[in-house]
PALOKOL-741380 format. One line per 2 residues: number of its first residue (from 1); for each residue y, x, z of C-alpha. Coordinates in Angstrom, 1 decimal. Example, Ala and Ser with C-alpha at 12.3 -4.5 7.8 and 13.67 -1.06 7.14 Angstrom:
2
1) -4.5:12.3:7.8; -1.1:13.7:7.1 $
***
This chain:
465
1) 0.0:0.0:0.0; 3.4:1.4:-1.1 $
3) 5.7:0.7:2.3; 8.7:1.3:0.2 $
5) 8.2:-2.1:-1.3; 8.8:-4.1:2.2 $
7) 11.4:-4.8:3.8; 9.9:-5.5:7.2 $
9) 6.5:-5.5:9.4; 5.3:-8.4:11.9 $
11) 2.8:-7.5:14.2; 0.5:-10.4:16.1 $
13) 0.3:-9.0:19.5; 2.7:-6.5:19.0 $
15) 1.5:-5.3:23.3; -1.6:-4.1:22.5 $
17) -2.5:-0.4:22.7; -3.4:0.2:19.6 $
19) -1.2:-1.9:18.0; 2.3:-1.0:19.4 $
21) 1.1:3.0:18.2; 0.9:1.1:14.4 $
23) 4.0:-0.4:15.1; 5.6:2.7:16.6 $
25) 5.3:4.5:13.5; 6.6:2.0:11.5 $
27) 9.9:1.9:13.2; 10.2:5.6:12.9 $
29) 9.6:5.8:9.5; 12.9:3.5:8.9 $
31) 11.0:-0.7:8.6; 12.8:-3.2:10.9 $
33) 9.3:-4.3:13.5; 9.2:-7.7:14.6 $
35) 6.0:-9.1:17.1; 4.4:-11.6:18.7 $
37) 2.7:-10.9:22.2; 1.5:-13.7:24.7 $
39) 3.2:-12.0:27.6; 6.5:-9.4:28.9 $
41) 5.1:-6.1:29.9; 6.5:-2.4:30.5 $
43) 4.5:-1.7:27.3; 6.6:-4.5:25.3 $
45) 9.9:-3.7:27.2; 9.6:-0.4:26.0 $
47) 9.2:-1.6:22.6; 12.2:-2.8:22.7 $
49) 14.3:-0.7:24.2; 13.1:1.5:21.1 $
51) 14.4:-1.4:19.1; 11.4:-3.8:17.7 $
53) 12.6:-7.2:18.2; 9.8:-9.3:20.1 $
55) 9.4:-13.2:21.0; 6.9:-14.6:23.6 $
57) 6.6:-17.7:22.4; 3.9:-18.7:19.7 $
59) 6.1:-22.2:18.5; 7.5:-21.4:14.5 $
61) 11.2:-21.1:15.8; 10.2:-17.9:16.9 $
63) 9.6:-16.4:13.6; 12.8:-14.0:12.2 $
65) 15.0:-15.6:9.2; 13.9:-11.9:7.7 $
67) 10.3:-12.8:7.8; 10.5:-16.0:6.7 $
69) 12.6:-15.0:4.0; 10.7:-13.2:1.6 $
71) 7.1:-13.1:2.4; 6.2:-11.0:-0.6 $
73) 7.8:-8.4:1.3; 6.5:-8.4:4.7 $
75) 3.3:-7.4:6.0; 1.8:-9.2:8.9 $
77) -0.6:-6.9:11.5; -2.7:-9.0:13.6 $
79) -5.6:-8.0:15.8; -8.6:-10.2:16.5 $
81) -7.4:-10.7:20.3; -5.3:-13.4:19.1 $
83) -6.7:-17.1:19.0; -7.8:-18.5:15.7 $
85) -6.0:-21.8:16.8; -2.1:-19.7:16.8 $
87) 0.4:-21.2:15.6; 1.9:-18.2:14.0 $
89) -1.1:-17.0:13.1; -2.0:-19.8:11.0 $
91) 1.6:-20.2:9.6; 1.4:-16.5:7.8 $
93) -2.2:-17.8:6.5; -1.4:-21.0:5.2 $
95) 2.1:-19.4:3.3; 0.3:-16.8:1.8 $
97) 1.9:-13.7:3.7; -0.2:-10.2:3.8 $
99) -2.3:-10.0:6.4; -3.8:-6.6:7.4 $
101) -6.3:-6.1:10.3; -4.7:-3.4:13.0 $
103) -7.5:-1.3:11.6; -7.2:-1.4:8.2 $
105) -3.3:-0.7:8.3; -4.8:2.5:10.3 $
107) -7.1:3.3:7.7; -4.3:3.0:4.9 $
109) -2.0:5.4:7.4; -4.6:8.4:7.9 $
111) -6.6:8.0:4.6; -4.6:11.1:3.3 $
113) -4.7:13.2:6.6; -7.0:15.4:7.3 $
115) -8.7:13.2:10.3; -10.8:13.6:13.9 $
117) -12.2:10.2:14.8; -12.9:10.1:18.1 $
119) -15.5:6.8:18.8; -17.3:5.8:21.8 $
121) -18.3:3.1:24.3; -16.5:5.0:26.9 $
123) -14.7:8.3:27.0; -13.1:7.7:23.5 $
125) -8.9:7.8:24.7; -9.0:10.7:27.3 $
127) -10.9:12.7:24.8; -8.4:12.1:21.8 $
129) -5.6:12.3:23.7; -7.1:15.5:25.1 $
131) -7.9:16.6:21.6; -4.2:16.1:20.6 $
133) -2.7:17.6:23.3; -4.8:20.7:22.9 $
135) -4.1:21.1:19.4; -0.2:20.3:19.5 $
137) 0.2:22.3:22.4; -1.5:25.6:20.7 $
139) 1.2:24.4:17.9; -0.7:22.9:15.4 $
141) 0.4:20.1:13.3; -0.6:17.0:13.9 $
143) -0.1:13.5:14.6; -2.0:11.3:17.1 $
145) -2.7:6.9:16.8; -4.1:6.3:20.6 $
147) -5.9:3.7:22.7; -3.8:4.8:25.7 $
149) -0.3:5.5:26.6; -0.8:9.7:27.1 $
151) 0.7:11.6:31.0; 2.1:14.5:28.8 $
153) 4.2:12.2:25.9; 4.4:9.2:27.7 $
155) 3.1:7.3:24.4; 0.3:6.6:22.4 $
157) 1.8:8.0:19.3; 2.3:11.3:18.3 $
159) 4.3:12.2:15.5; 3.6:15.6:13.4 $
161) 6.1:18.1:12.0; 7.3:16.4:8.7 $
163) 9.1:19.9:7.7; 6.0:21.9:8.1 $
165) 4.4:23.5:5.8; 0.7:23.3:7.6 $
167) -1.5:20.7:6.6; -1.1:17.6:9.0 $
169) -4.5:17.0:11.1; -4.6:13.4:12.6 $
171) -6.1:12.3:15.9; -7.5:9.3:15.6 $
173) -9.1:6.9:18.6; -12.0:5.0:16.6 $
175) -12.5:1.9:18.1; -15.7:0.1:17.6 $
177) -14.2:-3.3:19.0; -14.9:-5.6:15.9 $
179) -16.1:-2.6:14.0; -12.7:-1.6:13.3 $
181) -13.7:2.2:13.6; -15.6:1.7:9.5 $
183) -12.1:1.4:7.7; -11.4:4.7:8.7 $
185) -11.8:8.5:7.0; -12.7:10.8:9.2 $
187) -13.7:14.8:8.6; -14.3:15.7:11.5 $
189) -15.6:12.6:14.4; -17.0:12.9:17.7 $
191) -19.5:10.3:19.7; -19.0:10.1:23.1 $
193) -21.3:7.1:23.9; -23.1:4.7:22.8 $
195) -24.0:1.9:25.2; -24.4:-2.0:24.7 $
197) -21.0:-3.7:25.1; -19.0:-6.4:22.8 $
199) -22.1:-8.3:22.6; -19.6:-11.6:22.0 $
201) -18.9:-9.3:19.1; -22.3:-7.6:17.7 $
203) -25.0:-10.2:19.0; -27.4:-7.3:20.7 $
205) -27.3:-3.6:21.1; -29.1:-2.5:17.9 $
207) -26.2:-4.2:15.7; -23.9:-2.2:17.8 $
209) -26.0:1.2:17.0; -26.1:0.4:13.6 $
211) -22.5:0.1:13.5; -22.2:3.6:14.9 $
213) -24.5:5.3:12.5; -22.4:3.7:9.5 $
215) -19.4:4.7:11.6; -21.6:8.7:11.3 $
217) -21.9:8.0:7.8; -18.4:8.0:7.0 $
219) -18.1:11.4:7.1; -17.9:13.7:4.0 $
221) -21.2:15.9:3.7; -19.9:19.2:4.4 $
223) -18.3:17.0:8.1; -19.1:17.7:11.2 $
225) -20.1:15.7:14.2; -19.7:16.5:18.1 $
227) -22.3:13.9:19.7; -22.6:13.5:23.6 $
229) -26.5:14.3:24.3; -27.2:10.7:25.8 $
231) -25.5:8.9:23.2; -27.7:10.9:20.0 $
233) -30.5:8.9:22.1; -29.3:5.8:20.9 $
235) -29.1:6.7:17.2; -31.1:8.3:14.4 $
237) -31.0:12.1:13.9; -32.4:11.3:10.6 $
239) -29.2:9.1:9.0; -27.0:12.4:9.9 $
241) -27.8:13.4:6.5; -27.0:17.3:5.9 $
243) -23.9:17.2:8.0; -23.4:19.8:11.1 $
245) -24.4:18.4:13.8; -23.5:19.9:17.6 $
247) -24.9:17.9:20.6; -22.9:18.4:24.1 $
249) -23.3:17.6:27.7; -23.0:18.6:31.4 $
251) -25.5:21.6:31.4; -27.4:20.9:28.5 $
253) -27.2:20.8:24.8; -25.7:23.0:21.9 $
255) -22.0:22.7:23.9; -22.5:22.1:27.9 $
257) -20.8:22.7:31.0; -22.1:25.1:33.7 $
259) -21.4:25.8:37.4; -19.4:22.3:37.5 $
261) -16.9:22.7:41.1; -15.3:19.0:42.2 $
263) -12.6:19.4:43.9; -9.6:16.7:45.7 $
265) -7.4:17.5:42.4; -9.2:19.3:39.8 $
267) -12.7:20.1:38.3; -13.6:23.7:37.2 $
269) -16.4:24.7:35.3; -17.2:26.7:32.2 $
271) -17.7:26.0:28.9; -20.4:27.5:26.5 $
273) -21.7:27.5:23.3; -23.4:29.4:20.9 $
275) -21.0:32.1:20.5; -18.1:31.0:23.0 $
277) -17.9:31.3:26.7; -14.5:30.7:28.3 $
279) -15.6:30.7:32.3; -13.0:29.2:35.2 $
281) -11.4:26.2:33.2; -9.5:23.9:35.3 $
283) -9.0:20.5:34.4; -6.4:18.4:36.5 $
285) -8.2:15.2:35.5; -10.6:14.6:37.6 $
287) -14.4:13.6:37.1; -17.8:14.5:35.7 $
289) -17.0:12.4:32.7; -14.1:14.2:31.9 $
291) -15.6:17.8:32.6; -18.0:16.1:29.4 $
293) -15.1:14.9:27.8; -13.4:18.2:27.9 $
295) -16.6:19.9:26.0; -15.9:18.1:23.1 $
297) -12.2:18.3:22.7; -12.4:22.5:23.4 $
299) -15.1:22.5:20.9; -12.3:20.4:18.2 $
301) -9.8:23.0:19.2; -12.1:25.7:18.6 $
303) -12.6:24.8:15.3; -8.7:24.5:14.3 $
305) -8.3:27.9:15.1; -7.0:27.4:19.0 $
307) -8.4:30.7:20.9; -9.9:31.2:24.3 $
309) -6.4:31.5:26.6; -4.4:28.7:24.4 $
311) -7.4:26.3:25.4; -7.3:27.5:28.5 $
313) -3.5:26.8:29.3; -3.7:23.6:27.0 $
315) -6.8:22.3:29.5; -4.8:23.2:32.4 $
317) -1.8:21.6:31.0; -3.4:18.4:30.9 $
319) -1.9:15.6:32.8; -4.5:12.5:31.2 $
321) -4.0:9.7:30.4; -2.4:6.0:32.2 $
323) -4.9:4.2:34.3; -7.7:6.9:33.4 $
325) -8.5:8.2:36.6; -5.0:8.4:37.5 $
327) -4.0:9.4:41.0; -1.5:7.4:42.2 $
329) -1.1:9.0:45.5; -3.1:11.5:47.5 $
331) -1.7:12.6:50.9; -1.9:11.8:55.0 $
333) -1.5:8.3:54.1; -4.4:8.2:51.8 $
335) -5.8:8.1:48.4; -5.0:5.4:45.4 $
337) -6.4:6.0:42.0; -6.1:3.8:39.2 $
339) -8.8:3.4:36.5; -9.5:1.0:33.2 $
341) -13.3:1.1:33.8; -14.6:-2.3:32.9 $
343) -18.3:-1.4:31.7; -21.2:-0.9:34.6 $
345) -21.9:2.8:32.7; -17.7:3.5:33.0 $
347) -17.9:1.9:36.3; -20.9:4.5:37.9 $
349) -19.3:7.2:36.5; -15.9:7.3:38.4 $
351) -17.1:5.9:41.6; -19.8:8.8:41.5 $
353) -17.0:11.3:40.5; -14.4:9.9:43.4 $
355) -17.5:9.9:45.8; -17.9:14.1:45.2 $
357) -14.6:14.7:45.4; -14.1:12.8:48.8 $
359) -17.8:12.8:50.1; -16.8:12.4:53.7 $
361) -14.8:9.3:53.7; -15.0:5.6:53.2 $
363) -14.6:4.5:49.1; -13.0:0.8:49.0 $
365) -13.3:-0.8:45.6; -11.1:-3.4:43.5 $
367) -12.6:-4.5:40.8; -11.3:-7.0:38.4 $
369) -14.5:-7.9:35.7; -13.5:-8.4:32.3 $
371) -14.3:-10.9:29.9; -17.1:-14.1:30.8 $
373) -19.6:-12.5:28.1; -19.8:-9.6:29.5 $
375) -19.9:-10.2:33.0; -22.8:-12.4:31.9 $
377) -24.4:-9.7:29.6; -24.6:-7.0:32.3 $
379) -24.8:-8.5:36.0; -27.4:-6.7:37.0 $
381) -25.6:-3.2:35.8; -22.4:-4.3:37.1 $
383) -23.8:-5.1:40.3; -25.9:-1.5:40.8 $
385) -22.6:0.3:39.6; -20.2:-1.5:42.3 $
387) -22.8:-1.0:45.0; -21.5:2.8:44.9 $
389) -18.4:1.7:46.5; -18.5:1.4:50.5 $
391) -16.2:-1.3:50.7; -16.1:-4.0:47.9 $
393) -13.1:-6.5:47.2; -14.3:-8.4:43.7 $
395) -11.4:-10.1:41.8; -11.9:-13.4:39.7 $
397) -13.0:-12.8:36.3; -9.9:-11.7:33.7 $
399) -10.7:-14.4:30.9; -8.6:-11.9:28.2 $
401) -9.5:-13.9:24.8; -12.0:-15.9:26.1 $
403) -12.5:-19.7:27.4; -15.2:-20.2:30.7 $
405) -18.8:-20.1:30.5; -20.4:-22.6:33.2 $
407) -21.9:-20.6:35.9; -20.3:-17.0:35.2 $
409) -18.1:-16.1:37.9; -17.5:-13.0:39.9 $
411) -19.7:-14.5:42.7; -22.3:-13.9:40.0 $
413) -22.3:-10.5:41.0; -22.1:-10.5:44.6 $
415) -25.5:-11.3:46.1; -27.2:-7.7:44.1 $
417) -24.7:-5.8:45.4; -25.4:-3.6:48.3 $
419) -22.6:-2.3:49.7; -22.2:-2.1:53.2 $
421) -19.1:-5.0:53.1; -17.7:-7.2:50.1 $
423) -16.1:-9.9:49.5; -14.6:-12.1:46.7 $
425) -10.7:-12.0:47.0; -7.8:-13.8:45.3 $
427) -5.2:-11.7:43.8; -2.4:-13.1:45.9 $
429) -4.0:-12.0:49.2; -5.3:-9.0:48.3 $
431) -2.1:-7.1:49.8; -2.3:-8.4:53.4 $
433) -6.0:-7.8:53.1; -5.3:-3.8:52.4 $
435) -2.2:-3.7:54.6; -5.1:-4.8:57.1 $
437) -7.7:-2.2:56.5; -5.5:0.3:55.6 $
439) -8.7:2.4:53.2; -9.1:6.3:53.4 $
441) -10.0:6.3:49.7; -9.2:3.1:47.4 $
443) -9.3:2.7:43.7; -9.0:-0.1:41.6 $
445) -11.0:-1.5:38.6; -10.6:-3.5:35.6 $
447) -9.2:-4.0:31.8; -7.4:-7.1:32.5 $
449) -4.2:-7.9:34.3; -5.3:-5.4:37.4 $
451) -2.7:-3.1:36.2; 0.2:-5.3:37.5 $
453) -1.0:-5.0:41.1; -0.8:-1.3:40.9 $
455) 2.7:-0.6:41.9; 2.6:-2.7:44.4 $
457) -0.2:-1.6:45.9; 0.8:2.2:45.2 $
459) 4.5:1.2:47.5; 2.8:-0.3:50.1 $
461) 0.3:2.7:50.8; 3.5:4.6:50.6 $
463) 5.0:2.3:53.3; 2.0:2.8:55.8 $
465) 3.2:4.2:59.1 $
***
């Protein structure tokens, strides 16, 4: 698509992660953005303080007189979060507007960059943005499109040099939500998991897997692929075809981790692979996962030409990303951290990670579960996965796009749980209930609307006498 020829872009909830980095770019390159989202949030504010005009409304007086007036000239970017029964959605349909998938406007971005796609169940945003950071702050051209709003920029877009003369290398996150991850063109991609989840999306796990080996596929022959060594369980060696393949993991595989320290701030370990050894990195995000996470981005950087002691700073340099595993606060008054785990396998990961770094004291647990269909798809996992926590404060279910399913509830998930105290909580008392206990350790859980209680739980820890 030739962008010169419009005169404006529309984006259909304009507040999602991936879609305000599309609509980011867009407003630098020079289009007047205009957007749609159900809700206000710092996200959107942001937005338009960078000047995107945005309405909250879904009623047809909210559309622009700029997008209404030539629709020839306009492309619409929606994303498959908003209802089919929209009112704007359905108006752009019905008058013939183009309509673009948030994906396939990515695709038609990066086709002509040289591309890392960067997929995954879980892990897929901390290691891009990690990837990126690596590469841009060894001073390498490149651009990033995010699922996450990076420590280090403060955004989820990264813009490259456009008066360099070095080839531009794009960072892509490639998201498997809706399969969105197959309109890209990626040359180099990594795998960081592949476990069952959007089931409302795929039907069972082996449609998932499949999607992942066409998502493999997509690379060019001579590509190369960085697979975590759980996740090549899940797929078939055999469809790799004659590309380079390099498994990784936490002391094992052709890139692994060894003598692994977890500490209150940081993780050290070193990395090794056939050739390279860098010993004593410290990464300032904590967690196992990440220390796995890490492997694959070093070995990206590796191959751009980044050397031992620029990987080394660049690691150390690292500040994460929001709500992965961010620590809020950590001093005499106690510990908050902040995560967007919302899959039983994401879940068991970061409690296990906060548990070695603070294997002495009590871990309470707030955990918001996201979406009816999967709540209902994994019970049992969810359930094993929370019981890691000492103390267990279970949110109502965060409906996102979805309308109830009679007899899934949180409560679902309470009786197989085995820690030694939960409860189910409302959201409205769930500050006089931690003013109350006052927790040693607390973190909170969840992809839905969890994030807004953050501050407010971060400021009263910080008022705590």
């Amino acid at each position: 698509m030739n962008w010169e020829k419009l005169h404006s872009v529309y984006f259909l909830g304009i507040g999602g992660i991936g879609m305000s980095a599309i609509a980011r770019y867009f407003n630098h390159i020079g289009l007047p953005v205009y957007g749609y989202d159900k809700t206000p949030s710092p996200l959107t504010r942001t937005l338009e303080e960078e000047g995107m005009i945005i309405t909250y409304d879904d009623v047809l007086e909210a559309i622009p007189e700029q997008i209404q007036a030539d629709p020839s000239k306009v492309l619409i970017v929606w994303t498959p979060a908003i209802p089919k029964d929209s009112v704007l959605l359905n108006f752009f349909v019905d008058k013939g507007y183009n309509l673009k998938k948030r994906s396939e406007v990515l695709g038609m971005i990066t086709h002509s960059m040289n591309t890392v796609g960067v997929a995954g169940t879980h892990g897929k945003t901390t290691t891009s943005s990690m990837v990126a950071h690596l590469l841009k702050d060894a001073g390498k051209n490149i651009a990033a499109f995010l699922g996450g709003l990076t420590q280090n920029y403060n955004s989820n877009l990264i813009l490259h040099d456009e008066e360099s003369e070095e080839q531009v290398t794009v960072v892509v996150e490639a998201d498997e939500f809706d399969r969105s991850f197959l309109r890209l063109f990626p040359n180099v991609a990594v795998v960081t998991s592949v476990d069952a989840d959007h089931l409302d999306i795929y039907g069972d796990a082996q449609e998932l897997t499949d999607s992942f080996n066409k998502y493999i596929d997509l690379l060019p022959e001579d590509g190369l692929l960085f697979i975590q060594k759980n996740a090549l369980k899940n797929l078939n060696r055999n469809d790799f075809g004659n590309r380079r393949v390099l498994e990784y993991g936490l002391g094992e595989g052709d890139i692994r981790a060894e003598n692994i320290h977890a500490g209150p701030v940081s993780f050290t370990f070193d990395y090794i692979s056939e050739g390279v050894t860098i010993k004593g990195l410290v990464l300032n995000v904590p967690g196992f996962h990440n220390v796995e996470n890490a492997l694959a981005a070093i070995s990206i950087a590796l191959e751009y030409g980044v050397n031992a002691e620029q990987i080394r700073e660049g690691l150390k340099s690292f500040r994460g990303v929001k709500r992965r595993f961010e620590i809020k606060q950590q001093d005499d008054k106690g510990v908050y951290i902040d995560d967007y785990a919302h899959h039983p396998e994401e879940i068991k990961a970061f409690l296990g990670s906060v548990k070695a770094m603070y294997p002495d004291q009590k871990l309470t647990a707030i955990f918001q579960p996201h979406l009816f269909t999967r709540t209902r798809d994994f019970a049992p996992e969810f359930s094993e996965a929370l019981s890691l926590a000492d103390d267990l404060l279970l949110l109502p279910i965060y409906p996102a796009r979805e309308l109830p399913i009679a007899g899934v509830n949180a409560e679902m998930l309470l009786g197989a749980i085995s820690s030694p105290t939960k409860q189910l909580v409302n959201k409205e008392e769930l500050l006089s209930i931690l003013q109350e206990r006052k927790p040693q350790v607390l973190v909170t859980l969840g992809a839905g609307d969890i994030d807004r209680l953050v501050d407010p739980i971060n400021q009263l820890m910080k008022d705590w006498k």
